[in-house]
C-alpha positions in Angstrom: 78.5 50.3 12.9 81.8 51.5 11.2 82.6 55.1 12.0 85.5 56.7 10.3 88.8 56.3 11.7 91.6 58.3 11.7 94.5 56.2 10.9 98.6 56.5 11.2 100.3 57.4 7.7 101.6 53.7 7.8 98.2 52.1 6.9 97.3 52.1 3.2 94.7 54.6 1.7 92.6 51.0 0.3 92.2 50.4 3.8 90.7 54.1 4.8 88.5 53.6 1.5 86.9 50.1 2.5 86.0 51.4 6.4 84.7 54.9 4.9 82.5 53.2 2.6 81.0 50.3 4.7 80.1 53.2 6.6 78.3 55.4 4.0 76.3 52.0 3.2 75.3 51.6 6.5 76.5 47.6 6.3 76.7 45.0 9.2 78.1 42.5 6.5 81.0 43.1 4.5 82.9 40.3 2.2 86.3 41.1 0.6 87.4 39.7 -2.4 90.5 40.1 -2.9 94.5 37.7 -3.0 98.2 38.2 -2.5 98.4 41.0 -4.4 95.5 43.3 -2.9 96.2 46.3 -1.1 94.0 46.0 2.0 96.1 45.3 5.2 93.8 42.4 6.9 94.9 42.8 10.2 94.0 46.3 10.4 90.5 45.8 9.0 89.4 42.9 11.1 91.0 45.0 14.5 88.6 47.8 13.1 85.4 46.2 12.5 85.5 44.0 15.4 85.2 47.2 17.6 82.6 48.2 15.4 80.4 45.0 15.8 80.7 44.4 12.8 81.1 41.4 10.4 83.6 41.5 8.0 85.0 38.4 6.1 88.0 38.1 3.3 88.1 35.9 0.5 90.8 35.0 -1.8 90.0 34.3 -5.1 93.4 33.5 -6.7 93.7 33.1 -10.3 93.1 29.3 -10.4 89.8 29.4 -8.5 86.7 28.4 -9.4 84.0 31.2 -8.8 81.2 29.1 -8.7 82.4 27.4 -5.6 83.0 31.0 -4.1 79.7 33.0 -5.0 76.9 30.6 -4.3 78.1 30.0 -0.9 78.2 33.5 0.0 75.2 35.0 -1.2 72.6 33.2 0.6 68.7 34.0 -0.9 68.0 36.0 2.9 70.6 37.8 4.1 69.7 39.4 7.8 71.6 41.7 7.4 72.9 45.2 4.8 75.5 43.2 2.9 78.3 45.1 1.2 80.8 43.1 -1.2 84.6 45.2 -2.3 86.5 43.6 -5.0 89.8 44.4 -5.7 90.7 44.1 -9.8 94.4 44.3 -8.7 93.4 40.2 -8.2 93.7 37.9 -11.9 90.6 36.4 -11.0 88.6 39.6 -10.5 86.5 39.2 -14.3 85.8 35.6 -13.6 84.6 36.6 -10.3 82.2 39.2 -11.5 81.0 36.9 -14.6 80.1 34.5 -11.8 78.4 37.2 -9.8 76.7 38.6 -12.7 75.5 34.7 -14.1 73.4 34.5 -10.5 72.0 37.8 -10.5 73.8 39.4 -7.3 74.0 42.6 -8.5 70.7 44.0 -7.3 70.0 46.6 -4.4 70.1 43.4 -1.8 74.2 43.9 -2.0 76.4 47.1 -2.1 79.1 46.7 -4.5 82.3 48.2 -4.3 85.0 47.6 -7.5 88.1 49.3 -7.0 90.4 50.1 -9.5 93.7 51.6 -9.4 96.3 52.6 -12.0 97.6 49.6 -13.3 94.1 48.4 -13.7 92.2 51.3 -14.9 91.8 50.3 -18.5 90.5 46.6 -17.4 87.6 47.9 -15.3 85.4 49.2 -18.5 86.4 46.3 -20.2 85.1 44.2 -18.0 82.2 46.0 -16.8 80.8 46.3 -20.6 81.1 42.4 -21.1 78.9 42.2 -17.8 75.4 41.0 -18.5 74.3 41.3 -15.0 74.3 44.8 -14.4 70.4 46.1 -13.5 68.2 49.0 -12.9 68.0 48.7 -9.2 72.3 48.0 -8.9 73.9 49.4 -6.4 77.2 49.4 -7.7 80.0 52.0 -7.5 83.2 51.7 -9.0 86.3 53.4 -7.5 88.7 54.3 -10.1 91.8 56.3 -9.0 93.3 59.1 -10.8 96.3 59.7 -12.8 96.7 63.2 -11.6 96.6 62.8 -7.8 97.9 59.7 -6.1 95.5 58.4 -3.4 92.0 60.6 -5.0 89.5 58.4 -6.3 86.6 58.8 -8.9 83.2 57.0 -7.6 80.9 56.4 -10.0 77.5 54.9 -10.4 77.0 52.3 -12.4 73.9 50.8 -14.0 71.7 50.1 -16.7 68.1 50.1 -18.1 68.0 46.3 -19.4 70.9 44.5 -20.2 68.2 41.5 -21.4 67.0 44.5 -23.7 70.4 45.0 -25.6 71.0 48.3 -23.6 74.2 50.6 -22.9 75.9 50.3 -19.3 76.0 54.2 -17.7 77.9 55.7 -15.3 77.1 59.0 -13.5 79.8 60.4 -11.3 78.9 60.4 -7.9 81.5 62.3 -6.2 85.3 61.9 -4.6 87.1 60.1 -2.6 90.6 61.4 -1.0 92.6 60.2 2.0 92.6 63.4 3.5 88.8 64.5 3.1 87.3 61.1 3.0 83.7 61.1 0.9 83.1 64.1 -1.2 79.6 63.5 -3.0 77.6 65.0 -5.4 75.4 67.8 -3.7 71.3 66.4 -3.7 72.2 63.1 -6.1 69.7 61.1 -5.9 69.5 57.3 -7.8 66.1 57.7 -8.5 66.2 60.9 -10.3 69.3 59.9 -12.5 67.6 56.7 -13.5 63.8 57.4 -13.8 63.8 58.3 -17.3 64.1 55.3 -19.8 64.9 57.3 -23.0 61.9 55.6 -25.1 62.8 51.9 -24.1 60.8 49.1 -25.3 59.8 47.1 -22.3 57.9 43.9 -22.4 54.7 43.8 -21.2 51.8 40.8 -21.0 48.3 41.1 -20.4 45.2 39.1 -20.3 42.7 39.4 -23.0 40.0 36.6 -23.3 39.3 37.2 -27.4 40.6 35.5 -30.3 42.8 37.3 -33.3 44.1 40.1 -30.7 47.8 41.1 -32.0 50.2 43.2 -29.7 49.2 46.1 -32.1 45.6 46.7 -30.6 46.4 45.7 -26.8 46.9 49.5 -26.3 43.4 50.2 -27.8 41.8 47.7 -26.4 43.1 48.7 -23.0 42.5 52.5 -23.5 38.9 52.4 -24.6 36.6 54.0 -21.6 33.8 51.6 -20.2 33.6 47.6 -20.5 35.4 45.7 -23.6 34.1 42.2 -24.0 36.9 40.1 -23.3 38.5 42.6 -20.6 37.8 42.4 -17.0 37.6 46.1 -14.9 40.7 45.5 -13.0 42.9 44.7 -16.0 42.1 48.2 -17.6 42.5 50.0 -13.9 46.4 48.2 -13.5 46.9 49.2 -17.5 45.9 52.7 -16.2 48.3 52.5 -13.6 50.8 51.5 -16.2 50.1 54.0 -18.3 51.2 56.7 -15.4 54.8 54.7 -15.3 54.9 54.5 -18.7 54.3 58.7 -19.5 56.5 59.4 -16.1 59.5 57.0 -17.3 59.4 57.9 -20.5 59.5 53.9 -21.8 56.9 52.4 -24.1 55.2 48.6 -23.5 55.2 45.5 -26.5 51.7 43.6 -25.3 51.9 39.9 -25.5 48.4 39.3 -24.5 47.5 35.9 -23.1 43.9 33.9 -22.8 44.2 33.2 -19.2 45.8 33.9 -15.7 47.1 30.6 -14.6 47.1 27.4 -15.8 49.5 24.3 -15.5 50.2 21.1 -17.4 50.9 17.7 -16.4 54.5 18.4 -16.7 54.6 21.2 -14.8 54.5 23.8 -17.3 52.5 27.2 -16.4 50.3 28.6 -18.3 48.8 32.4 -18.7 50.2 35.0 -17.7 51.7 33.6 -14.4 53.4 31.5 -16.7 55.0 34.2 -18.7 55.7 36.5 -15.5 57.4 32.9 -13.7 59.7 33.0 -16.8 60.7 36.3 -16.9 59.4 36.8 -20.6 58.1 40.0 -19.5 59.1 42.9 -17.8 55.7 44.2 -16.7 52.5 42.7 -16.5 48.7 45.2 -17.1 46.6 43.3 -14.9 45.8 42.6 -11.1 46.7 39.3 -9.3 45.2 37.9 -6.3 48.8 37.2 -4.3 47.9 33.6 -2.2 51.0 33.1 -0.5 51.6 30.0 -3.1 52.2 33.3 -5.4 54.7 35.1 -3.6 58.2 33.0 -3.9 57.5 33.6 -7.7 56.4 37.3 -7.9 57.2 41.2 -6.8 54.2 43.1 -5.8 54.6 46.8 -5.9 51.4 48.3 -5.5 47.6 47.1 -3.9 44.9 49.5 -4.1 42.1 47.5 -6.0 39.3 45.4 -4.0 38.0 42.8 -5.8 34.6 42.2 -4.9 32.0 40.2 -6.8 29.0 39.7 -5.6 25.6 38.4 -6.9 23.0 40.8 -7.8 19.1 41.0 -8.6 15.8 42.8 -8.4 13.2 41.9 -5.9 9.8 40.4 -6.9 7.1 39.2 -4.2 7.6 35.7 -5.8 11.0 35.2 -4.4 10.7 37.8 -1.1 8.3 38.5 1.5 7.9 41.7 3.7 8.4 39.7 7.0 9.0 37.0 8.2 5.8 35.5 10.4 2.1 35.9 9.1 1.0 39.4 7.7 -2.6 38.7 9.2 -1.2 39.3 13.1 1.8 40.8 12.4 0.4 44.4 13.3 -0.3 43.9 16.8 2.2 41.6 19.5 0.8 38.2 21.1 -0.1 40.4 24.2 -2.6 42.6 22.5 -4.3 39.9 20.7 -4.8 38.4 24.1 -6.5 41.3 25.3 -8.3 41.7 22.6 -9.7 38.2 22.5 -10.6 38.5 26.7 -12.5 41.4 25.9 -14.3 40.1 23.4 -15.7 37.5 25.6 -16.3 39.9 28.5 -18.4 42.0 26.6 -20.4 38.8 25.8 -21.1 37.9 28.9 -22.1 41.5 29.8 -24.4 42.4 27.0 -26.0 39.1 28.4 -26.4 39.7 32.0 -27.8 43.2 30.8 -30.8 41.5 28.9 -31.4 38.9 32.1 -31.8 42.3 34.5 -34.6 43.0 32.5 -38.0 42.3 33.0 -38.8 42.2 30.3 -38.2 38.4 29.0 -38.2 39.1 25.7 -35.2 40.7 25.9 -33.8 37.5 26.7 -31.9 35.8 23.9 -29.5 33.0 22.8 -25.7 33.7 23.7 -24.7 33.3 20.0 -27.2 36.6 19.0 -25.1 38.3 21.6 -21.3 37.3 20.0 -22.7 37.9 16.5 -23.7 41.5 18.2 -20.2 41.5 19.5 -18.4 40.4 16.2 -20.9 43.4 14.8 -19.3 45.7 16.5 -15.6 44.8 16.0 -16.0 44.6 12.1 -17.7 48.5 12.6 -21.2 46.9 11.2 -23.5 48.6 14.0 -26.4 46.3 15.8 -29.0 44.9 13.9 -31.4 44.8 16.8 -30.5 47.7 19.2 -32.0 47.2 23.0 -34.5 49.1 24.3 -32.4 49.4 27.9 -30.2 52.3 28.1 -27.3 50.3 30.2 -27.3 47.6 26.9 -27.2 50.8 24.6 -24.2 52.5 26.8 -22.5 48.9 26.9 -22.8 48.9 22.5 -21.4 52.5 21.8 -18.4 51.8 24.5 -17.8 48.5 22.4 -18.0 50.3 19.1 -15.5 53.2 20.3 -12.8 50.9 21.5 -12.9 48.7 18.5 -13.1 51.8 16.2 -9.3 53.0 17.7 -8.2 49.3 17.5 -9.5 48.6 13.7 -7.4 52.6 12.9 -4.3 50.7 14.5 -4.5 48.0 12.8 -4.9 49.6 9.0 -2.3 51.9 9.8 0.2 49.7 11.0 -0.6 47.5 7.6 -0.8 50.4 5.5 2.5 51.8 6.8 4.5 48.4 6.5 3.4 48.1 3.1 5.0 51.1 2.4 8.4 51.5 4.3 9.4 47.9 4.7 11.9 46.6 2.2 10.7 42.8 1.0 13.5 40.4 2.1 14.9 38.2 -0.5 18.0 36.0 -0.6 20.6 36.7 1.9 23.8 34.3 1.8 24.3 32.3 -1.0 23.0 29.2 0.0 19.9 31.0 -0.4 20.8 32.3 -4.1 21.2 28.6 -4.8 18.4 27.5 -3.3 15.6 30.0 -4.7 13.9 30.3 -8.4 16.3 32.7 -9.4 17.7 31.6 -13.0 22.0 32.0 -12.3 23.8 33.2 -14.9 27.7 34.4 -15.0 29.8 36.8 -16.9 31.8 35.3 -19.3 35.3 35.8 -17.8 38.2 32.8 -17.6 38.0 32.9 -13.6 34.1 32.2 -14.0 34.7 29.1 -16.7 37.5 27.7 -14.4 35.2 28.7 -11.4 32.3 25.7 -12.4 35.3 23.4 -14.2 37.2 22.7 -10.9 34.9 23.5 -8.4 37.3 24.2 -5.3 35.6 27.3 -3.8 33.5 26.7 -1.6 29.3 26.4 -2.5 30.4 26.0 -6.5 30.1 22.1 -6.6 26.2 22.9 -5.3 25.8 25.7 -7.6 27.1 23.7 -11.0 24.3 20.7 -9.9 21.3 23.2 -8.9 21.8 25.7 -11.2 24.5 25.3 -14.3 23.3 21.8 -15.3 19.6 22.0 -15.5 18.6 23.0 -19.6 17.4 26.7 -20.2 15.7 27.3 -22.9 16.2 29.8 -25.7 14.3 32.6 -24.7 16.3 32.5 -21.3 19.4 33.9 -20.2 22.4 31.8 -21.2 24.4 30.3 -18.3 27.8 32.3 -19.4 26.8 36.3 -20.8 28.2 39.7 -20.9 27.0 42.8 -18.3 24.7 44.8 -21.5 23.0 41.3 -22.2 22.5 40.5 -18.9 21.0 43.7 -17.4 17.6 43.7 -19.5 16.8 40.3 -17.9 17.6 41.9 -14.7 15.4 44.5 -14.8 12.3 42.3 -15.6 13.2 39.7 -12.7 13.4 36.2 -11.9 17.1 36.1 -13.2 20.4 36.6 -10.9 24.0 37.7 -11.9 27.1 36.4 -10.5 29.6 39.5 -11.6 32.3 41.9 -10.2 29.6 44.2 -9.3 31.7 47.3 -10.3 31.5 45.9 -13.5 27.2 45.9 -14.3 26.6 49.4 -12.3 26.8 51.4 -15.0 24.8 50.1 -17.1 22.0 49.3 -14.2 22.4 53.2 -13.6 21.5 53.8 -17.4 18.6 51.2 -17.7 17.0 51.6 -14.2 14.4 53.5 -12.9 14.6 55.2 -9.7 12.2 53.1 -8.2 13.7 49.8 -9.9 17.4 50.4 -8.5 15.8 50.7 -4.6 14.5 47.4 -5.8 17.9 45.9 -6.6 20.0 43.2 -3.8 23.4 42.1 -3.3 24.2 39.1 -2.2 28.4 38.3 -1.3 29.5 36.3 -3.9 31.7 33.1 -4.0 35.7 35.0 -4.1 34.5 35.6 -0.5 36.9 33.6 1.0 39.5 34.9 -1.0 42.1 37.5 -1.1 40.2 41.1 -1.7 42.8 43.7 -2.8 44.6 42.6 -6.1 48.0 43.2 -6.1 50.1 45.0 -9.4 52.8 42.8 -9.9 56.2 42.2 -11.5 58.4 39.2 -12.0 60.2 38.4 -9.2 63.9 40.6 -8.4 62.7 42.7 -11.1 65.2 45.7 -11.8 62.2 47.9 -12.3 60.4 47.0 -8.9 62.1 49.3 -6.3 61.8 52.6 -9.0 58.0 51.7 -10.1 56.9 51.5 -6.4 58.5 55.1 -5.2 56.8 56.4 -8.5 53.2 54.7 -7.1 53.3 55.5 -4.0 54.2 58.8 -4.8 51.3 59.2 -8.0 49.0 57.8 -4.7 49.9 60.6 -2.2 49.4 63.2 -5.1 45.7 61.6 -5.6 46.0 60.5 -9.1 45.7 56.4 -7.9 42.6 57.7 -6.0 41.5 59.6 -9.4 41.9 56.7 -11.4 40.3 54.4 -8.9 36.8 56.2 -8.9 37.3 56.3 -12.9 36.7 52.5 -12.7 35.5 52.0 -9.7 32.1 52.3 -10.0 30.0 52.7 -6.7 25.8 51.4 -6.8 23.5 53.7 -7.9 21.8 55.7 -4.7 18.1 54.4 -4.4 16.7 57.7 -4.8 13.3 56.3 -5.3 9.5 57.1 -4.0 8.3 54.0 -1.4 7.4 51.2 -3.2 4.1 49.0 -2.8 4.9 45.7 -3.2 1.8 43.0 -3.4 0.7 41.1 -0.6 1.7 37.8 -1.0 -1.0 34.8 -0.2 1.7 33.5 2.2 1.0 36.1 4.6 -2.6 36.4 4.4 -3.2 32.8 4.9 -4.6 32.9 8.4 -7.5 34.5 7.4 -8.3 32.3 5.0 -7.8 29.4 7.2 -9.9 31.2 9.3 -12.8 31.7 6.3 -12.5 27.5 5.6 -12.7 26.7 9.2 -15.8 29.0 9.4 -17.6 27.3 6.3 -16.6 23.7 7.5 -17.8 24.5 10.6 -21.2 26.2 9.3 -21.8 22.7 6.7 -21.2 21.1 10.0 -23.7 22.5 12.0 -26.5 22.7 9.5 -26.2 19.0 9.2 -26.6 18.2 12.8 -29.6 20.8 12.8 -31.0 19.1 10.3 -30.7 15.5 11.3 -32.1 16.8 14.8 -35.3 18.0 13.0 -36.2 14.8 11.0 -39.1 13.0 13.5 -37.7 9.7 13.8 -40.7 7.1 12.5 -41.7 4.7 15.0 -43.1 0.9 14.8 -46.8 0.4 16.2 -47.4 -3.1 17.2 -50.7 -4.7 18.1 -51.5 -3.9 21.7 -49.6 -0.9 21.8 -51.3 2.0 23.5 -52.4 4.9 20.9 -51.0 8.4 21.9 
């Protein structure tokens, strides 16, 4: 880095003024225009910044030169390093040079700009300067002029303006002095950004996207401004037309809307469409909406701000024809493999012992078949008592023992039902595979994205979607395949229907239609922009002059808390389930072992009986002569 020399009295005061001001710019990079007739002393310049590390290159632009062979060369799109560029006027070909500058757009914050002017050529400086189209916003651009009155003092001023595209003046703000004998003398506290931040009521240019017919640039501001969902308006447009709004009242600069159908869009010839189109172009100067910046997006525009998340989801209510409480066989769900086990062993063990019990006794007609015994058994586990209670008191003991332990397993097992009924949430669809694949009747909000979304099918699941759920016909008294979030929420409520929205977007009107127990009932499911880009980015056209003084003004509205503010404002969270426990019906699927169970039972019963019954036909038998009579 360039430090301020001291130099002998021999070396010219130009030469003192280039070092002292690469240094107050902090530059590693430094081109000189400047000829024959120039003041700087190259020798001494190059012996000073090569001990400084630090690059400094001279160009001579004579008066027969052609600038375009001298600009585009220099100013590479990245420079690695702070660039600063001096050019002398005391050179002819100073004005072409800065036409050719000011034709390619080099006179933004990337470079420095130093145009010194001395006596002879302090009239042709203004001149020149107010036939200069280039000048910007975000220029950083000083002009040295030297004055009359003292030999060797020079005037810096800052130069700039508030959109040369718009017709507007060129100002200059006097920054400070510069002498030979006290170097830099600059304007106490001056600060760029507070000398340019207000715009004086300029009209800027601004493009949004509004998917209506017959809207004129007169009723984008309404349109934008009016609280809650406008059909035709997406949530994040009025959120970024909200952050515009905060530039707009802090700048002091109002917005002409040029509203557009669409985002993006392209032709076969190449042509974009939308509002990327318009921002590409630089037919605007700000744009009211959120873009998702894919890096195919960033060569073309400036962001300057991210802070909404763009999240659309699919969302809708429970009913036990699309869910179930769990996932295996609500018959043995309340007790593990291990128990039933047990259970079953016992069971049998207290067959064989009511049994032996009966054999003990003398008496032999106590003695009966082994199936009286499991009916006995079965008796006691359904908590239907005995029907023929034993006379021996070990058979009694062996009964009430049965009945006891089958009375605390049977309070188990309805409290374990009773309670899952009532605290476990039924599980519906959980990816979107799953969405596609159940009952659930898809629609969409109407939004461009949604319509290009089933039209192109590049996302990932939408090619399966359009065939299993966009193609089939509905009919009239069903939810059309493209609606808005206040027709779509009745059909939500009463089931059997599923919206793909940005869920911010249908929240408040589930919150004002709900119950308390219906919201607990609602699902989520991650919808198809998964795989995208979440946070939306505010953005400009690219090298805009305004980008640099609208992101300090941002970020500082979003340390003061007005983005976060604004953000809830549109941002609508889900409604808290604040609900009593819901009851939801058993379905058949889960009781369906004990009907299997009731079918085998009856089969098996028919089964019997037959058997029985052939057994007690007396077969007739053939008596032949001879035979014997019994």
């Amino acid at each position: 880095m360039l430090t301020r020399l001291t130099l002998g009295v021999h070396h010219r005061t130009t030469d003192r003024l280039l070092v002292d001001f690469v240094t107050l710019k902090h530059c590693h990079h430094a081109i000189i225009f400047d000829c024959h007739s120039s003041a700087f002393d190259r020798a001494q310049v190059l012996k000073v910044s090569h001990n400084s590390s630090t690059l400094v290159r001279f160009v001579d632009i004579a008066a027969n030169s052609t600038p375009s062979n001298v600009v585009r060369p220099l100013f590479t799109p990245r420079q690695h390093a702070k660039l600063c560029a001096v050019l002398d006027f005391a050179c002819p070909g100073a004005p072409n040079l800065l036409e050719e500058v000011s034709k390619h757009r080099y006179m933004n914050n990337t470079v420095s700009w130093l145009l010194l002017s001395r006596n002879t050529t302090a009239d042709l400086l203004p001149r020149v300067l107010w036939n200069t189209a280039g000048i910007q916003m975000n220029s950083d651009l000083v002009a040295a002029i030297e004055t009359t009155d003292h030999r060797g003092v020079f005037n810096l001023f800052d130069i700039y303006s508030k959109g040369r595209h718009l017709c507007k003046d060129i100002f200059q703000t006097l920054l400070g002095t510069w002498s030979a004998d006290g170097g830099f003398r600059l304007t106490p506290n001056y600060s760029p950004y507070k000398i340019r931040q207000n715009f004086n009521f300029l009209q800027l240019r601004g493009v949004t996207v509004i998917d209506r017919e017959n809207v004129t640039s007169d009723k984008v501001d309404q349109l934008l401004g009016e609280p809650g969902l406008t059909k035709g308006i997406v949530a994040f447009v009025k959120y970024h037309y909200a952050l515009l709004v905060v530039l707009r009242d802090f700048h002091n600069f109002t917005i002409k809307f040029r509203p557009t159908r669409g985002w993006a869009g392209r032709l076969r010839s190449g042509y974009r469409l939308g509002l990327l189109g318009v921002v590409q172009r630089h037919e605007t100067d700000v744009a009211a909406t959120g873009i998702i910046m894919r890096l195919s997006r960033q060569p073309e525009l400036d962001s300057i701000h991210y802070s909404w998340a763009f999240e659309t989801g699919f969302i809708y209510k429970i009913t036990p024809d699309i869910g179930s409480k769990s996932e295996g066989n609500g018959f043995v769900a309340p007790f593990s493999l291990p128990v039933w086990v047990a259970l079953l062993l016992s069971l049998a063990l207290s067959v064989l012992v009511l049994q032996y019990l009966a054999r003990l006794s003398a008496d032999e007609r106590n003695t009966r078949a082994t199936m009286a015994y499991v009916l006995d058994v079965m008796a006691c586990v359904t908590q239907q008592g005995v029907p023929n209670v034993s006379r021996l008191v070990p058979t009694r003991v062996a009964v009430i023992v049965l009945l006891v332990a089958n009375l605390v397993l049977y309070n188990y097992y309805t409290s374990t039902v009773v309670s899952g009924l009532l605290s476990s949430q039924m599980i519906g669809p959980e990816t979107i595979a799953q969405v596609i694949d159940s009952p659930l009747l898809l629609s969409l909000t109407d939004t461009g994205y949604h319509r290009i979304l089933l039209r192109e099918q590049t996302l990932p699941y939408s090619t399966r979607m359009h065939e299993r759920k966009a193609l089939p016909p509905r009919s009239p008294n069903d939810l059309p395949l493209f609606t808005d979030v206040e027709h779509a929420v009745p059909y939500l409520r009463r089931g059997g229907h599923v919206l793909h929205c940005e869920l911010t977007e249908v929240y408040p009107a589930i919150a004002n239609q709900f119950t308390a127990n219906e919201i607990c009932e609602l699902r989520t499911v991650e919808g198809l922009y998964r795989y995208d880009i979440r946070v939306m980015a505010f953005v400009l056209p690219k090298h805009s002059m305004y980008s640099e003084l609208f992101k300090i003004t941002l970020m500082r509205a979003q340390e003061t808390g007005i983005v976060k503010r604004i953000y809830r404002i549109h941002k609508i969270a889900k409604p808290i389930c604040q609900g009593s426990a819901t009851v939801y019906s058993v379905e058949l699927t889960e009781v369906s072992l004990a009907f299997i169970i009731l079918g085998v039972g009856i089969a098996l019963s028919g089964l019997i009986y037959l058997v029985e019954k052939r057994e007690s036909v007396p077969r007739r038998r053939t008596i032949r002569p001879g035979d014997p009579l019994q």
